[in-house]
C-alpha positions in Angstrom: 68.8 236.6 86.6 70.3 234.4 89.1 73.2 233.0 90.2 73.7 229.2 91.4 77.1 227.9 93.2 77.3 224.5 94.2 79.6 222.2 95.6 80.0 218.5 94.3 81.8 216.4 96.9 85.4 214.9 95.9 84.4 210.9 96.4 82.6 211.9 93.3 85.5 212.0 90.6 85.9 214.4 87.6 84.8 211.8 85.2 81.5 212.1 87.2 81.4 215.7 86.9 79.4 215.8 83.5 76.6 213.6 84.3 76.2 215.4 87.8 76.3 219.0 86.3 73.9 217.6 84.0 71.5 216.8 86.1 71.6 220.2 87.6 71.2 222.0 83.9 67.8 219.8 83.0 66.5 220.8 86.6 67.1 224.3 85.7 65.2 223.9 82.3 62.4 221.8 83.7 61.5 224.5 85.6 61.5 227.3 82.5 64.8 228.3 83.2 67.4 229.3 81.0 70.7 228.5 81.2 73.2 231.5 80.5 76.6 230.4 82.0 77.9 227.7 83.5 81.8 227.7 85.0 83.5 224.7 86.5 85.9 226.3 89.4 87.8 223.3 90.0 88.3 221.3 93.3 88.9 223.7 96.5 89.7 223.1 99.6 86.4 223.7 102.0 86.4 225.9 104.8 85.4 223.1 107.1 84.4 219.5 106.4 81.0 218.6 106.1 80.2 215.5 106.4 83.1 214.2 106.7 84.2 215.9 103.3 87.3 218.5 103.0 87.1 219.4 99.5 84.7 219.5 96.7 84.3 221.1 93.1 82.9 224.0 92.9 80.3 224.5 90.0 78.7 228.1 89.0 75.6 228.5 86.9 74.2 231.9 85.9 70.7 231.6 84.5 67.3 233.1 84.2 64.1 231.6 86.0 60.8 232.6 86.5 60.7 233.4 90.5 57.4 231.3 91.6 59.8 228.3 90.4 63.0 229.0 92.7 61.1 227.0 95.5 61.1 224.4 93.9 64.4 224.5 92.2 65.6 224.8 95.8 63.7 221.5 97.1 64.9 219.9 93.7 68.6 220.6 94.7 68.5 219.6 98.1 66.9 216.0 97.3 70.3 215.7 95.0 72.8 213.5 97.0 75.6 214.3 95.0 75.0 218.1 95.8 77.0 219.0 98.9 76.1 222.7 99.5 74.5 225.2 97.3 73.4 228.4 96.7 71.0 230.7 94.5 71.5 234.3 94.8 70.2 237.2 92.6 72.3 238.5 90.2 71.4 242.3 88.4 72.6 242.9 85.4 74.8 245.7 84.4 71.7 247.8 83.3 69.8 247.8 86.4 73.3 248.5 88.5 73.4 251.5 86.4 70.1 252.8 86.8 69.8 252.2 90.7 71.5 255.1 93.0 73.2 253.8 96.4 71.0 254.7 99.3 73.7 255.5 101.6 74.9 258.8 99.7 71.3 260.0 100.0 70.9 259.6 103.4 74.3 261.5 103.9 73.2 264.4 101.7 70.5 264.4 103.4 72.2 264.4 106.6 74.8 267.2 105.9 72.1 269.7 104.9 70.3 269.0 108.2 73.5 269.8 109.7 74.2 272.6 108.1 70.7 273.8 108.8 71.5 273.7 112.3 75.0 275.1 111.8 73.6 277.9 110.7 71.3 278.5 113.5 74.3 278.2 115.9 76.0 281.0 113.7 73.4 283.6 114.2 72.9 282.8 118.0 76.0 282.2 119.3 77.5 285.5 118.5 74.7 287.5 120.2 74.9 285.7 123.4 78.5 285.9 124.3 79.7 288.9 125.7 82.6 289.0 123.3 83.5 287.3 120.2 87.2 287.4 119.1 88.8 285.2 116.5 91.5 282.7 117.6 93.4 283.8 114.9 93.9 287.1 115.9 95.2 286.7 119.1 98.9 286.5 119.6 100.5 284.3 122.4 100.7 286.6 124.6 96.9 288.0 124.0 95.9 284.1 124.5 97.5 283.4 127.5 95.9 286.5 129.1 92.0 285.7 128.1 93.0 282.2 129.4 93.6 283.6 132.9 90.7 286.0 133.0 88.8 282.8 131.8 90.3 280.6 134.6 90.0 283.0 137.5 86.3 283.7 137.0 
């Protein structure tokens, strides 16, 4: 399933609209695609001009093609002149975005548990190396203040 967003230039008027978006649609079918949506965003205000040309209407199709025929679609498209800008992306549908786990949470599982691997061997080294292991916590103010000079003066 993909998705198509294109931009009709405004010296083209919305009575022209129709015949333009069309045009698009039998390209689309010509090629063995299917048309599933098609959405007319109304005129916007481009980001920059191109061409000379500050705003356009914006035109979304969703549709279903077979992918050996995308190249073509795309040459198709850009030898329309009343096609500013467009774009074909690919689309999943909700099925698939179920079904597919995010890679990133993986990688971090997999990372923690490599860390904790190596926390652990810290754990059971650390303690045997120092001469003496007290706990922060049980140290009063006063108790702290002294190993911090014995530390300091050594």
């Amino acid at each position: 399933m993909y998705e198509l967003l294109y931009i009709i230039p405004t010296p083209y008027t919305e009575i022209d609209l129709p015949a333009i978006q069309k045009g698009v649609v039998t390209a689309i079918e010509n090629l063995g695609g299917k048309i599933i949506k098609e959405e007319n965003l109304g005129s916007k205000k481009l980001a920059y001009p191109i061409i000379l040309v500050r705003r356009g209407f914006y035109i979304l199709i969703i549709f279903e093609a077979p992918k050996d025929k995308l190249a073509e679609l795309n040459k198709q498209l850009r030898l329309m002149p009343e096609v500013l800008r467009f774009q074909i992306i690919i689309k999943l549908n909700e099925q698939l975005r179920k079904r597919r786990t995010p890679r990133p949470k993986i990688k971090i599982e997999e990372e923690k548990e490599e860390k904790h691997e190596v926390e652990e061997k810290k754990e059971t080294v650390a303690p045997k190396e120092r001469k003496e292991h007290i706990k922060l916590e049980d140290l009063d103010d006063k108790d702290l203040d002294q190993k911090i000079d014995d530390l300091l003066k050594i």
